[in-house]
C-alpha positions as CSV (number, residue, x, y, z in Angstrom):
1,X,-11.8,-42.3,-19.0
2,X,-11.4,-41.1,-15.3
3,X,-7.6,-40.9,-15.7
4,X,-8.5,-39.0,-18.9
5,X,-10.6,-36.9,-17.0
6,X,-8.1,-36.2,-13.8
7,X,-5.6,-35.3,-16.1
8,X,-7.9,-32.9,-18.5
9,X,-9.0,-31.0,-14.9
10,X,-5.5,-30.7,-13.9
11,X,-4.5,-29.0,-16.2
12,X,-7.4,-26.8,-16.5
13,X,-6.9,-25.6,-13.1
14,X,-3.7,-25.2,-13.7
15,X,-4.5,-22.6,-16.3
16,X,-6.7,-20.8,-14.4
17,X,-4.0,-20.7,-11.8
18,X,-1.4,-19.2,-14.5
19,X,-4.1,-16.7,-15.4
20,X,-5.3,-15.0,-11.9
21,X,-1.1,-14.6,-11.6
22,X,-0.8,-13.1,-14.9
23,X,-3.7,-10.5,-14.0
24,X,-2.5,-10.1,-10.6
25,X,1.1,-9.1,-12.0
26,X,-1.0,-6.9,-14.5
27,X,-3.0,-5.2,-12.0
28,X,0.0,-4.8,-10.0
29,X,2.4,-3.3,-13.4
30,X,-0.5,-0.5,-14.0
31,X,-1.0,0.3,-9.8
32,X,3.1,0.9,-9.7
33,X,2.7,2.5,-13.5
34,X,0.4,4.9,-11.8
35,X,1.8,5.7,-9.1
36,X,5.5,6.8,-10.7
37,X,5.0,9.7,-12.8
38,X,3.3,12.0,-10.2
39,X,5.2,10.7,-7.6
40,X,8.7,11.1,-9.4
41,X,7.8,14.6,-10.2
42,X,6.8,15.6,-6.5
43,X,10.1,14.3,-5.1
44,X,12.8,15.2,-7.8
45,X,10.8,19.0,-7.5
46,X,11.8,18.6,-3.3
47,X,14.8,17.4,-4.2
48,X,15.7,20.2,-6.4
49,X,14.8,22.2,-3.7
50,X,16.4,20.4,-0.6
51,X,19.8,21.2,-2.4
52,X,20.4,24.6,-2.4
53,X,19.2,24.7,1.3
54,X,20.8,21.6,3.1
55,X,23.2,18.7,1.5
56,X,22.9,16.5,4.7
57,X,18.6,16.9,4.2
58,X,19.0,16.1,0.4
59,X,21.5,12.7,0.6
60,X,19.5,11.6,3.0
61,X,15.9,12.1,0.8
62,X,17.9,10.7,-2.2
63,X,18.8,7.4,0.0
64,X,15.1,7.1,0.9
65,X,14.0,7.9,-2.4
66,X,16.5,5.2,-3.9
67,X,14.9,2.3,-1.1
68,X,11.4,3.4,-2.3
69,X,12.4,2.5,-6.0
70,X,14.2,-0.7,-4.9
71,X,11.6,-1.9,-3.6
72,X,9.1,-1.5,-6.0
73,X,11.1,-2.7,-8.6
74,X,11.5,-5.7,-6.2
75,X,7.7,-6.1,-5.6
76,X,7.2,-6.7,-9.5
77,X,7.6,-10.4,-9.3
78,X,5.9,-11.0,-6.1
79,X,2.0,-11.8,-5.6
80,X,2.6,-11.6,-1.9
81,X,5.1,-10.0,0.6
82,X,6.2,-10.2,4.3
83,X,4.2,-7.4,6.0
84,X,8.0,-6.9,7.3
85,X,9.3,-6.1,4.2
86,X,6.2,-3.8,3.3
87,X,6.8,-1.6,6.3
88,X,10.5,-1.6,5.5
89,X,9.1,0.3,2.5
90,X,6.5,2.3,4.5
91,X,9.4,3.5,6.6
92,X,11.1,5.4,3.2
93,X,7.9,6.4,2.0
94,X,6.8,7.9,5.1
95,X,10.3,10.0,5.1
96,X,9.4,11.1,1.6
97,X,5.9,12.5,2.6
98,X,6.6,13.7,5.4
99,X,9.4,16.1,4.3
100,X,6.7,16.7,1.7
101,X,4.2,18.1,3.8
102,X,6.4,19.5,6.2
103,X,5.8,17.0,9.1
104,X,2.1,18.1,9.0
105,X,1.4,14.2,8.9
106,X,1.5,12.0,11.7
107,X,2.5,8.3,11.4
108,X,1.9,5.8,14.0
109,X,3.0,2.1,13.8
110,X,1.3,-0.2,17.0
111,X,1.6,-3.7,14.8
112,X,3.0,-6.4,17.1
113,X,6.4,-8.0,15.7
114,X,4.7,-11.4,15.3
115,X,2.5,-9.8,12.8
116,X,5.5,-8.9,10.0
117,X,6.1,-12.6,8.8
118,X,2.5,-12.7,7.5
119,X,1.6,-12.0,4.3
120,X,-0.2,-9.3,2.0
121,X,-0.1,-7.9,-1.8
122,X,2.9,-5.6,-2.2
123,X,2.2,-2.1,-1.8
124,X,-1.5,-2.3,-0.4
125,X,-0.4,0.0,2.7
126,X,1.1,2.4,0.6
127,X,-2.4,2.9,-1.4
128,X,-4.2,2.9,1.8
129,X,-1.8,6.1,3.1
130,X,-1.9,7.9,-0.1
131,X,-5.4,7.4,-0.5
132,X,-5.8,8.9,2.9
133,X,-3.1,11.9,1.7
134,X,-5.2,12.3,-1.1
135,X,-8.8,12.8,0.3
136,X,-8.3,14.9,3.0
137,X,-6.8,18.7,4.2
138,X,-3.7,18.7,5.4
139,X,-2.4,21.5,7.4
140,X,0.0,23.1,10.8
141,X,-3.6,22.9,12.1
142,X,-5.0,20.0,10.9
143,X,-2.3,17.5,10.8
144,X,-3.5,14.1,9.6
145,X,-3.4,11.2,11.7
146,X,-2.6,7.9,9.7
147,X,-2.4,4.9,12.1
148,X,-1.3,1.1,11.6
149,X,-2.8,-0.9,14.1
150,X,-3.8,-4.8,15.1
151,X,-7.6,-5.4,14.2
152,X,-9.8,-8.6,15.1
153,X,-8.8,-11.9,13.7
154,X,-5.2,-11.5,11.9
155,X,-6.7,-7.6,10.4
156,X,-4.5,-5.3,9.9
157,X,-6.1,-1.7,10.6
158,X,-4.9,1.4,8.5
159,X,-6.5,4.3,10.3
160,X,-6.9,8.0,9.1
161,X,-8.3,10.9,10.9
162,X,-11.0,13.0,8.0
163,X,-10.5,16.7,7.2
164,X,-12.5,16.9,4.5
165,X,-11.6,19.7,2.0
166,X,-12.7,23.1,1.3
167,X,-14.1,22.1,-1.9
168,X,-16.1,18.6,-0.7
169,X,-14.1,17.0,-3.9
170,X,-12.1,14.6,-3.3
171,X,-9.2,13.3,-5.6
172,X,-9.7,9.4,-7.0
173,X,-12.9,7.7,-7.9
174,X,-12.2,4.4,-5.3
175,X,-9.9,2.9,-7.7
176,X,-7.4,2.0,-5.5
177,X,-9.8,0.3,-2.3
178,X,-11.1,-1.6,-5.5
179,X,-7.7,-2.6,-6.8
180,X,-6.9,-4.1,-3.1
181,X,-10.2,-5.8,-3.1
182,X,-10.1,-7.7,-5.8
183,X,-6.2,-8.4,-5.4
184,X,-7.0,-10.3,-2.4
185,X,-9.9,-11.8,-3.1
186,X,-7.2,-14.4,-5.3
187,X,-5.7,-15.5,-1.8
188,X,-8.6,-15.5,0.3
189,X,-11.9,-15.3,1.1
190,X,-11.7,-13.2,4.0
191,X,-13.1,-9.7,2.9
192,X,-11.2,-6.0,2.7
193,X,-13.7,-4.1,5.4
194,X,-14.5,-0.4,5.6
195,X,-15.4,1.8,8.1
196,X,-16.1,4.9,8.4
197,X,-17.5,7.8,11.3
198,X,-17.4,11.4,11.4
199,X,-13.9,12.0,12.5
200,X,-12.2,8.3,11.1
201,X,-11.9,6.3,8.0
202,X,-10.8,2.6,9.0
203,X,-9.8,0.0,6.0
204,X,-9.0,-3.5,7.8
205,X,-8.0,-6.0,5.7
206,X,-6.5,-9.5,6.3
207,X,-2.6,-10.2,6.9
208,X,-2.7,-14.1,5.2
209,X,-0.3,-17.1,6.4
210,X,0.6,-20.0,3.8
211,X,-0.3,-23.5,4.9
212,X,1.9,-25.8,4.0
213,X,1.5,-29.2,3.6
């Protein structure tokens, strides 16, 4: 009866296992689903426009915009990445906002090296930044600040300076700091903090390491 038992909760747990991985690659499908359409069209319009006025500026932007696509294509199988390989991808996307919004955005990486071999769901740092793009005014005046910093504890710390916009709307409804949430809350039970003052939004959440046995 006990073996019976063992081998009945095994597998059990094993199923549960095979289904937080199959929602994890589903919530993963629809974040990278969601993020291709608009983001195709603002880049392929640059481009369009990059090549009438300078060649070098527009094989450059198609080399970054290739790594971009590699690399989410890439994160498709994976439930966690080296926070290397993430900023690998930051790097490109970076290049692709920033010629975006003419340079009016101001990226700042102070991680320590040792940090890049730990681990975090692909493409979280890229929903932190472009939640940042999306909520606040960015202008020549008013650049926006976005900063990746060590927190407390293995925390990472995505940092954004707030210029709220003319219209006190903001794009989104909190989808994505919802998405990220519950994504890590499969791998651990450390918890996604925000903080926010007058002038900063702060989202720290955990970089993970995997114990082995």
């Amino acid at each position: 009866f006990s073996l019976h038992f063992l081998r009945h909760w095994r597998e059990s747990e094993l199923e549960v296992e095979k289904a937080q991985k199959e929602k994890i690659r589903s919530q993963l499908d629809s974040l990278k689903n969601q993020l291709d359409p608009h983001f195709l069209f603002n880049n392929l319009n640059i481009l369009s426009s990059l090549i009438d006025k300078d060649k070098n500026a527009s094989k450059t932007f198609i080399e970054k915009f290739a790594e971009v696509y590699r690399s989410l294509l890439r994160a498709k199988s994976d439930d966690l990445i080296p926070l290397g390989e993430e900023l690998e991808f930051i790097q490109s996307y970076m290049y692709l906002i920033g010629v975006r919004f003419e340079n009016h955005i101001e990226f700042t990486n102070a991680l320590a090296p040792e940090s890049k071999s730990k681990l975090l769901p692909p493409l979280t740092l890229q929903m932190l930044i472009e939640n940042a793009i999306k909520h606040n005014m960015i202008t020549e005046s008013q650049p926006l600040k976005i900063e990746l910093m060590e927190g407390a504890y293995s925390y990472l710390v995505v940092r954004n300076t707030i210029h709220t916009k003319m219209s006190g709307k903001t794009e989104g409804t909190g989808s994505g700091l919802a998405n990220i949430k519950q994504r890590y809350s499969h791998f651990t039970d450390l918890p996604v903090v925000i903080e926010k003052t007058e002038t900063h939004f702060e989202v720290h959440i955990p970089l993970l390491e995997i114990e082995h046995a």
